[in-house]
PLY file of the C-alpha trace (Angstrom):
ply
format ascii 1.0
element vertex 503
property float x
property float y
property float z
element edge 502
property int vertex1
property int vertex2
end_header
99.63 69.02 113.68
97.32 70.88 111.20
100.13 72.92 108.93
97.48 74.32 106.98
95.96 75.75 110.06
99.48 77.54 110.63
100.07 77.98 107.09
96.93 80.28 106.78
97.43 82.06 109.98
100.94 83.10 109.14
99.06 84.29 106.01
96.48 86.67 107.65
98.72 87.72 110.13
101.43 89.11 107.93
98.63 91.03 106.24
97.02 92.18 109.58
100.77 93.68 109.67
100.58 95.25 106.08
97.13 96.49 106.45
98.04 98.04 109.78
100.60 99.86 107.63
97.95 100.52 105.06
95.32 102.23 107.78
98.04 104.63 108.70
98.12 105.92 105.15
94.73 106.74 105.45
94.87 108.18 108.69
97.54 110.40 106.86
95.53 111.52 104.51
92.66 112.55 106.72
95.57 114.71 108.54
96.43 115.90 105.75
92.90 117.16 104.44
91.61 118.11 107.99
94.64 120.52 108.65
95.28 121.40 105.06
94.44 125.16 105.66
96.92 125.16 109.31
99.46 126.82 106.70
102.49 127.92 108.79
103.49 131.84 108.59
106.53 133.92 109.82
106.11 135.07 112.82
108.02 138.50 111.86
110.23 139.90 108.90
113.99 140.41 109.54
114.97 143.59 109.30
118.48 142.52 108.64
119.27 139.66 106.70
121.28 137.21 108.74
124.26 135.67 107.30
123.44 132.30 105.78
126.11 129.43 105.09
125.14 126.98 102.06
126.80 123.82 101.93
126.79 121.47 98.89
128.11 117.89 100.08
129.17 116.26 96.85
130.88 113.07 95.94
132.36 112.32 92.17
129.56 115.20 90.83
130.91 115.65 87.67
127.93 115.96 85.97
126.12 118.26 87.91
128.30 119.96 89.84
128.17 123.66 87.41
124.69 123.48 86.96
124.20 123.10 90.99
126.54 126.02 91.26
125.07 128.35 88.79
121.30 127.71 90.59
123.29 128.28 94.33
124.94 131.99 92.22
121.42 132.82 91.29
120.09 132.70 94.39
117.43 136.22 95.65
120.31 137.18 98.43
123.28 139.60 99.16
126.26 138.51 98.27
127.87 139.41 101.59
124.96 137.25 103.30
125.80 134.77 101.51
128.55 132.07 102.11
128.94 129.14 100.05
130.62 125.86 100.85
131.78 122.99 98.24
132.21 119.72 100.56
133.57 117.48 98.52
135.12 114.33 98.96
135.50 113.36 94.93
138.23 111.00 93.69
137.61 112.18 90.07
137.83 115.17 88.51
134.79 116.48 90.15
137.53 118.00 92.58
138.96 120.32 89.76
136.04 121.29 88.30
135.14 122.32 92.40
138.26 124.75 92.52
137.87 125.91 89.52
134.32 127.35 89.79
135.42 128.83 93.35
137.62 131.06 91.85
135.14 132.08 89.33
132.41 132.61 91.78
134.96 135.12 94.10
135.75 136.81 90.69
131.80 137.20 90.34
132.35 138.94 94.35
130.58 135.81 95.90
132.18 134.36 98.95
132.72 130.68 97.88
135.37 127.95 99.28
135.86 123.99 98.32
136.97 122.27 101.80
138.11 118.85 100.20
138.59 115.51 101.72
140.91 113.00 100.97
139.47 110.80 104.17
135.63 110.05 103.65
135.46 108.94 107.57
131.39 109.65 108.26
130.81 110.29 104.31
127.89 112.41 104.17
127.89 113.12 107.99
131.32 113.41 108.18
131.74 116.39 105.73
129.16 118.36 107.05
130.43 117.93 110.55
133.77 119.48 109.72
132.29 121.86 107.50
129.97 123.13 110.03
132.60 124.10 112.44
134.27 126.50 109.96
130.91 127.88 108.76
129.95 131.88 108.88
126.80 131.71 108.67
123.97 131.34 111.86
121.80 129.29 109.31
122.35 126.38 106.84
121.29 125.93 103.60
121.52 122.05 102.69
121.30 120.99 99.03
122.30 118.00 97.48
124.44 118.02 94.09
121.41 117.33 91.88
119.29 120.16 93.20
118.37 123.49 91.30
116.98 125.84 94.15
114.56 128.79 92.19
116.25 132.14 92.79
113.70 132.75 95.81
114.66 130.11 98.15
116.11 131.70 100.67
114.00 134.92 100.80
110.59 132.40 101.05
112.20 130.40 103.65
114.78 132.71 106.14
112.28 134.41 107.85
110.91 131.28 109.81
113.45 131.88 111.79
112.39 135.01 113.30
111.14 132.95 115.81
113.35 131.71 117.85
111.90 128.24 118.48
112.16 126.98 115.00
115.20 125.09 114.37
114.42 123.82 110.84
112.42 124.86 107.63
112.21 122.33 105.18
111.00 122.67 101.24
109.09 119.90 99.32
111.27 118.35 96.65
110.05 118.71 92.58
111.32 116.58 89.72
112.85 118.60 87.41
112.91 115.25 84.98
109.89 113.61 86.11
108.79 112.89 82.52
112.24 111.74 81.51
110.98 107.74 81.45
108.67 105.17 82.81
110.69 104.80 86.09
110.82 108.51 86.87
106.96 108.76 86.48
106.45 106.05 89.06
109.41 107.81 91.55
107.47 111.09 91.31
104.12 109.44 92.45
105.90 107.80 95.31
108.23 110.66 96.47
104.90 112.87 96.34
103.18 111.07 98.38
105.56 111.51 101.12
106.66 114.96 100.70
102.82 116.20 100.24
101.07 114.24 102.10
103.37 112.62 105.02
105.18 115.71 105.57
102.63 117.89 105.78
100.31 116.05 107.68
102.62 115.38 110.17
103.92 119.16 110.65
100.86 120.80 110.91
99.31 118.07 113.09
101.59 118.79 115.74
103.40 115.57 115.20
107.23 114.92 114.30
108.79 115.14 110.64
112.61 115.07 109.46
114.82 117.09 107.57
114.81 114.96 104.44
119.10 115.50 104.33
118.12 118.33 101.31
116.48 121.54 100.83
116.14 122.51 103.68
117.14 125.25 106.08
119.04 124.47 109.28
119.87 126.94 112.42
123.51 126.34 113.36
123.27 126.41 116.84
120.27 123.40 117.37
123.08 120.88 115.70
125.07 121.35 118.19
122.36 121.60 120.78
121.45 117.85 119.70
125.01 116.85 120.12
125.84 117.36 116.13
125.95 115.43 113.06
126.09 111.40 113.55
127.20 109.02 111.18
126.32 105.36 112.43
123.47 105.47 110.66
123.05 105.66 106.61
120.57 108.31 107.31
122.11 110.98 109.53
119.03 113.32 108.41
116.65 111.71 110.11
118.70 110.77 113.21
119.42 114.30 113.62
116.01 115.31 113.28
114.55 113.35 115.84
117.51 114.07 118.48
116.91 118.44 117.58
113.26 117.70 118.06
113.52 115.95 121.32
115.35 119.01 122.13
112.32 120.81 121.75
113.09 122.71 118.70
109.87 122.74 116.17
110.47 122.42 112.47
108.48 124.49 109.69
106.95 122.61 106.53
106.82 124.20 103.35
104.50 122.34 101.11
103.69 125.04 98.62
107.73 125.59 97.81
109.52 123.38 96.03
112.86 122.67 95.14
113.36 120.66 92.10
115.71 117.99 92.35
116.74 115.30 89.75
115.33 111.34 89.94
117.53 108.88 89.34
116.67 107.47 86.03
117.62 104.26 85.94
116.63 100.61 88.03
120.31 100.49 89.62
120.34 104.12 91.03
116.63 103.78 92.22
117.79 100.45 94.14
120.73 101.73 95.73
118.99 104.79 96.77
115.86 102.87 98.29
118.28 100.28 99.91
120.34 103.66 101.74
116.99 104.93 102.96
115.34 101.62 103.98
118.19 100.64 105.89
119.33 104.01 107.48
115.73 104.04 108.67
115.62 100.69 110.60
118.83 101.67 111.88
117.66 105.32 113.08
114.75 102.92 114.68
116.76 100.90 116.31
119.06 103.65 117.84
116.43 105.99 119.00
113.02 105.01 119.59
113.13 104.05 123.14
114.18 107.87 123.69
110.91 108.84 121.84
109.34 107.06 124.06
111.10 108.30 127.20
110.51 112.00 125.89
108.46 114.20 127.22
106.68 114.31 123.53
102.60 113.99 123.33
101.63 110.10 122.89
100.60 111.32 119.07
103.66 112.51 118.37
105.13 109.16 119.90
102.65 106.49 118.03
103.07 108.92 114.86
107.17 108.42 115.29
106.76 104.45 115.67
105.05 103.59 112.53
107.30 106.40 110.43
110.56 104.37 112.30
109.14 100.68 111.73
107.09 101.30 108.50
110.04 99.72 105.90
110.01 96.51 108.30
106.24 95.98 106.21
109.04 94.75 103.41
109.58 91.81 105.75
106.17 90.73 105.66
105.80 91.79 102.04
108.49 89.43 101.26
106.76 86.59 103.88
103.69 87.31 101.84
104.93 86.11 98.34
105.43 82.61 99.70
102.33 82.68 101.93
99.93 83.12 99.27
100.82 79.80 97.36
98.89 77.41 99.37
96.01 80.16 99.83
95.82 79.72 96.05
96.53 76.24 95.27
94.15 74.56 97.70
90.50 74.64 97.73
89.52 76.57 101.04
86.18 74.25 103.18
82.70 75.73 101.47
81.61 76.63 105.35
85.38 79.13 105.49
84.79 80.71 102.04
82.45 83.48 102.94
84.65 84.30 106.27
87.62 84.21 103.74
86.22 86.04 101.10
85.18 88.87 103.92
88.74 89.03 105.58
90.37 88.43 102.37
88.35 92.08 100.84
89.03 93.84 104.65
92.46 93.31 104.06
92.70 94.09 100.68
91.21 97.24 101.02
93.79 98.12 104.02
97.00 96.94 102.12
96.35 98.38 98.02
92.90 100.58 97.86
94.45 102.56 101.02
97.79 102.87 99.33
96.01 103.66 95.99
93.83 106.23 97.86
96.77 108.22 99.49
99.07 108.28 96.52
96.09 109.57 94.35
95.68 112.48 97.35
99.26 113.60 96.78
98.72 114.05 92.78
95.18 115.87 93.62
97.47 117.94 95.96
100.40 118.56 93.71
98.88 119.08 90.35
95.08 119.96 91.12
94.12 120.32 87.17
95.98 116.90 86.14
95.28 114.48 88.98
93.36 112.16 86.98
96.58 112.06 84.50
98.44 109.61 87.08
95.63 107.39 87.39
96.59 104.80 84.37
100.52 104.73 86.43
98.90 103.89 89.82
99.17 99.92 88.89
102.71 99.92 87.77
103.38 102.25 91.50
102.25 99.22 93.06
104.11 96.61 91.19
107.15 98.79 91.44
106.62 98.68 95.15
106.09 94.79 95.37
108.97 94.45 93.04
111.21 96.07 95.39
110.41 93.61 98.22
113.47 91.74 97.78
116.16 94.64 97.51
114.75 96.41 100.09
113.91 93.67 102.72
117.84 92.65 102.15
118.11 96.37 103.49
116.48 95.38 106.62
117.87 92.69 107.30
121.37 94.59 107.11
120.34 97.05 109.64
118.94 94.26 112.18
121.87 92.43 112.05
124.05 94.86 112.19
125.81 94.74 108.55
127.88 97.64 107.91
127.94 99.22 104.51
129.34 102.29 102.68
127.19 104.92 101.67
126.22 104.56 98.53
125.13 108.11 96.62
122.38 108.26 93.94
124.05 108.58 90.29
123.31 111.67 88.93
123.70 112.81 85.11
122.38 116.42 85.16
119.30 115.32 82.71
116.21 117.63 82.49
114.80 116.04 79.05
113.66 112.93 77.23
116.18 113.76 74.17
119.12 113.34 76.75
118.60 109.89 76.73
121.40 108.98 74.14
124.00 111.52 76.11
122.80 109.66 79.62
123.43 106.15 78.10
127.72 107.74 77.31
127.63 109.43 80.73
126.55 105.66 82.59
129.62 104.44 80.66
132.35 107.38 81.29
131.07 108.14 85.03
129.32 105.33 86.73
129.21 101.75 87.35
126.14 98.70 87.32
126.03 96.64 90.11
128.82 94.15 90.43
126.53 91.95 92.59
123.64 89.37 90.27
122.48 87.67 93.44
119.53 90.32 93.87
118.51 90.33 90.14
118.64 87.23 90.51
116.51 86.56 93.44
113.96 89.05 92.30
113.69 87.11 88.46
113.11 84.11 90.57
110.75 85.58 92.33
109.06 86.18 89.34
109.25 83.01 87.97
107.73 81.42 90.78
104.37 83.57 90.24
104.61 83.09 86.75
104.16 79.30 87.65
101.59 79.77 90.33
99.95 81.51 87.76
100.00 78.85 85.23
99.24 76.09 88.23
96.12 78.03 89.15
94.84 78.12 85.40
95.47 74.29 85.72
94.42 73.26 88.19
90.51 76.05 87.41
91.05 78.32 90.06
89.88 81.89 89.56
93.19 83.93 88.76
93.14 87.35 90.67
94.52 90.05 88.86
96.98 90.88 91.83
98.43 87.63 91.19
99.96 90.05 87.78
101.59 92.31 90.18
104.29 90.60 91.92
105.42 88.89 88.67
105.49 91.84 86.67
107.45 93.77 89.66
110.08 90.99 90.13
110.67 90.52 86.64
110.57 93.96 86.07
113.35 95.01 88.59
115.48 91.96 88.08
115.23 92.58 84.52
116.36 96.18 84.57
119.48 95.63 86.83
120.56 92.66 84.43
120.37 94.95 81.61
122.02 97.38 82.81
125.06 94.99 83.49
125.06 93.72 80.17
124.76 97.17 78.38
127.83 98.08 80.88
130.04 95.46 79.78
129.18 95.88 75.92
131.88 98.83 75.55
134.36 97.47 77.47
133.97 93.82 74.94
134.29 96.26 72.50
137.22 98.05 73.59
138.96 95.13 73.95
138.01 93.63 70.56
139.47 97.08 68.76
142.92 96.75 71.24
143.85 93.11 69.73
0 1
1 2
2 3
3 4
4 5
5 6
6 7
7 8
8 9
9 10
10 11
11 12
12 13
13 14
14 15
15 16
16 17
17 18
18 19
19 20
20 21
21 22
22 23
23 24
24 25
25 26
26 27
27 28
28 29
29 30
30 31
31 32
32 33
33 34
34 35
35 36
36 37
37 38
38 39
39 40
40 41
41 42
42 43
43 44
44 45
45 46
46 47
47 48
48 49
49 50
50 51
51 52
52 53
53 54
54 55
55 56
56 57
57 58
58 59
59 60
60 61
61 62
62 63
63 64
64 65
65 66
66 67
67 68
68 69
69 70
70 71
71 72
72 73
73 74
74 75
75 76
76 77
77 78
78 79
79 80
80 81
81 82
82 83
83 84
84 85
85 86
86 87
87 88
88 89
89 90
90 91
91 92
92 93
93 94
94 95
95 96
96 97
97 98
98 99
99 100
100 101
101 102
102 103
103 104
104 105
105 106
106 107
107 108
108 109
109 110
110 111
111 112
112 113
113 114
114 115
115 116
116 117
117 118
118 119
119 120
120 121
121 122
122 123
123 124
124 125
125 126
126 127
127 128
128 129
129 130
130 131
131 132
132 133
133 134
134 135
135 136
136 137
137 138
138 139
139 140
140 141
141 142
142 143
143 144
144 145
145 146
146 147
147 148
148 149
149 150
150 151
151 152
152 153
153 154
154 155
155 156
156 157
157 158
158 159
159 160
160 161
161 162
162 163
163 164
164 165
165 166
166 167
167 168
168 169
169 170
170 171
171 172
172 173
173 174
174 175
175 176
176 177
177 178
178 179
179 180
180 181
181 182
182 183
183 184
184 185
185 186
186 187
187 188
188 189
189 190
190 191
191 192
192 193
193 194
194 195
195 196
196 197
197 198
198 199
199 200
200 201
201 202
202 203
203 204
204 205
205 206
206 207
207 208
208 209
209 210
210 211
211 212
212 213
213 214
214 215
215 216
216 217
217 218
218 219
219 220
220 221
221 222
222 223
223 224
224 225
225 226
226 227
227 228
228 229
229 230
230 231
231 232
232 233
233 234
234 235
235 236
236 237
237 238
238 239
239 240
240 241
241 242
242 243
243 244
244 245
245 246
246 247
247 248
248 249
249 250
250 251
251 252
252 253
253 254
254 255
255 256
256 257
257 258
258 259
259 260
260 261
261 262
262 263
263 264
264 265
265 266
266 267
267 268
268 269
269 270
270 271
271 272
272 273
273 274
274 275
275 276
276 277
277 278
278 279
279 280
280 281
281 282
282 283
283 284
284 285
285 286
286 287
287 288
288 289
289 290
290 291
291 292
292 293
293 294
294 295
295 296
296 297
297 298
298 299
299 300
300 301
301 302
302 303
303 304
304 305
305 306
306 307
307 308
308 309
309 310
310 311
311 312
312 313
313 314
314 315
315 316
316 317
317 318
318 319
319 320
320 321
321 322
322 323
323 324
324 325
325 326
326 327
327 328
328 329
329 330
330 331
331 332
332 333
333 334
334 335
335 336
336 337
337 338
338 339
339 340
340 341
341 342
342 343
343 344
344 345
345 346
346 347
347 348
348 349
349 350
350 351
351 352
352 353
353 354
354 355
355 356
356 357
357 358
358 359
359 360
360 361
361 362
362 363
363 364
364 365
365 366
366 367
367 368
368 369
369 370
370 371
371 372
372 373
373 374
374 375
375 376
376 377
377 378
378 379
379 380
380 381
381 382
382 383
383 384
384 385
385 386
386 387
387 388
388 389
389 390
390 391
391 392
392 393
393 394
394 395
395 396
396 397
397 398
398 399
399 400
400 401
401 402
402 403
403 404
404 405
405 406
406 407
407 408
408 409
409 410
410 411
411 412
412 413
413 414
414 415
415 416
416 417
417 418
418 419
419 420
420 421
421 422
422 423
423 424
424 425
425 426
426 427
427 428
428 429
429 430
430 431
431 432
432 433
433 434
434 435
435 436
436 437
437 438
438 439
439 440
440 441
441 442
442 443
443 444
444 445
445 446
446 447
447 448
448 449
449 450
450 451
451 452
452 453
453 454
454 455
455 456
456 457
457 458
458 459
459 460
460 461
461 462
462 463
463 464
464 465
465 466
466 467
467 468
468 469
469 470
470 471
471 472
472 473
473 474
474 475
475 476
476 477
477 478
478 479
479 480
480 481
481 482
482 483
483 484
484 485
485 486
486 487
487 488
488 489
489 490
490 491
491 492
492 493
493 494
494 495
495 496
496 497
497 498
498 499
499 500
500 501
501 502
């Protein structure tokens, strides 16, 4: 049996896979730019302000919970339009800090209430089920604890719903501490690439999006239409999209409002967020794409919903990849195979990183016209970022196909806007959250690293030409693995310390 024959087509299939994945970013982008003036409008003006209900699911929000409240008080609305509603399911003091800015918003004449939960049964999806039920208001205002809406929101956004079809309006999420470090720079690149581009592209191509589970505007009645919120998935958002769209309610896409939002600002919050999403997705996938395809939806809307469903499984074969490439690089390839090689080997190429390079770099022309060319020098360390998170997130998969249950996990928020917050952040990881107790990923990814770090060295050995790309999956292993280790280390260092001063 020739192995090498099955080693190297394993190889190029896997990256038929990725580059598959890689085409549909540029098929995004032309969307995008072909149907970039299809801007949506209201179809009328209310003449009367409808109520509107805004509910702010929190968990252990200490740190951001006032400064979420004070944005959600300064909101462009009447006060007896407006209802707001504190779901929170804290086990610190979060929970006092909740009642006592309820009372001071009714002082202030607002209508405000804190429905607490001592049970967290459905977490996220659970509190905004029973919240829902008791809510006033015929539309929902969603917004996560580290959001600051602008004072506009709702007057930019409510009259959507003057027509009676539309069951959602979503806003594009900003970074209100996008220049905060290295890591945030990176996230804002990558989450603008999906909320500009992807979103948009989608929405005013006539094909499905999802509520992204913030910052956005629900009407009441199409959650319960859709049989209400779900919780056996990590990602109820999306679920519940697809099941109100295969309803046949359309959603609105506001690219040109944003609602700034906070990025986690640290390796351990970025991982446990990407691992929530990753996973929720493949689960979402699992549970409801054979309905897609029973629906009565075009076949573009159908193909479109596939690859947004199946897209993190590409972490599977990124993961494949790593150990694929070793014998592609170690062995001298027949001198009558090296041009087909060297063609398929560039086709692909192009497909899996100058198509990812090529949509990201849309999303900053989109989202900061002037200063595009700013993000260039970051788009390498985007994609090692994203090869470095191969491991974490391919364990996410994994989870989800086998059918691994896991807590929801919520992003760590400190309430940072600023790069001089940086010595209060490193106090509030200590007082408020917790590193990972788990090494076996950091682990796995320094490894990982290691193991190009010596194919690297092998190659130089051994006078093979060293591609450059070789540099990106060991600089994203060992940057990720590094970062969660570090962040154990520095989380044990007061408690040593604390003990040293007790004895």
């Amino acid at each position: 049996m020739n192995y090498n024959f099955i080693w190297l087509l394993c190889y190029l299939l896997v990256l038929v896979g990725l580059a598959g994945y890689g085409f549909h970013r540029l098929t995004i982008v032309y969307l995008y730019w072909k149907n970039r003036n299809n801007k949506p409008q209201p179809k009328a003006r209310f003449r009367e302000l409808p109520v509107v209900t805004v509910q702010l699911p929190m968990f252990n929000e200490k740190f951001v919970v006032d400064r979420l409240l004070e944005s959600v008080a300064a909101l462009d609305y009447p006060k007896d339009k407006l209802e707001i509603q504190i779901l929170d399911d804290s086990t610190d003091d979060t929970t006092e800090q909740c009642y006592r800015k309820v009372e001071e918003l009714k002082s202030r004449g607002f209508d405000a209430v804190c429905i607490h939960r001592t049970d967290r049964t459905g977490f996220k999806a659970g509190a905004l089920e029973a919240a829902t039920k008791v809510a006033k208001g015929e539309f929902l205002l969603i917004l996560d604890a580290d959001f600051v809406p602008e004072p506009d929101l709702l007057q930019k956004t409510i009259h959507y719903f003057t027509d009676e079809g539309v069951g959602l309006v979503q806003t594009r999420w900003g970074h209100i501490n996008r220049e905060y470090n290295l890591l945030t720079r990176i996230q804002g690149m990558y989450l603008d690439g999906h909320f500009a581009m992807e979103q948009t592209a989608r929405n005013r191509s006539g094909r499905f999006f999802t509520f992204n589970g913030t910052a956005g505007i629900w009407r009441k009645c199409v959650i319960g239409d859709a049989g209400g919120w779900s919780h056996d998935t990590l990602t109820e958002d999306m679920d519940l999209s697809y099941r109100v769209q295969l309803k046949g309610w359309r959603f609105i896409y506001l690219n040109d409002v944003v609602t700034p939002a906070e990025l986690p600002v640290d390796m351990d919050g970025f991982k446990s967020q990407q691992h929530r999403w990753t996973k929720g997705s493949i689960q979402v996938c699992q549970k409801i794409l054979l309905d897609i395809w029973r629906s009565k939806a075009p076949l573009k809307a159908k193909v479109e919903a596939t690859t947004h469903l199946t897209c993190n499984y590409s972490y599977l074969l990124l993961a494949l990849l790593c150990f694929l490439v070793y014998p592609i690089c170690t062995q001298r390839i027949p001198e009558n195979e090296t041009v087909v090689m060297w063609f398929v080997n560039v086709a692909l190429f192009f497909l899996t990183s100058v198509a990812v390079c090529i949509f990201y770099m849309s999303a900053q022309i989109v989202v900061r016209p002037k200063s595009w060319w700013k993000e260039l020098p970051y788009l390498p360390l985007l994609l090692t970022l994203s090869v470095g998170m191969a491991v974490n997130n391919a364990k996410a998969v994994l989870e989800a196909i086998f059918g691994h249950q896991s807590a929801f996990v919520r992003t760590p928020k400190y309430g940072v806007e600023q790069k001089e917050n940086r010595q209060h952040v490193s106090q509030l990881k200590r007082n408020g959250y917790k590193a990972i107790k788990s090494v076996v990923i950091p682990v796995l990814e320094i490894a990982c690293g290691t193991f190009f770090l010596n194919l690297i060295i092998l190659m130089i050995r051994q006078g093979h030409y060293i591609s450059p790309i070789l540099m990106i999956p060991f600089l994203g292993f060992y940057y990720t693995g590094f970062c969660s280790l570090g962040r154990m280390i520095s989380n044990l260092m007061p408690a040593r310390q604390t003990a040293k001063a007790k004895n």
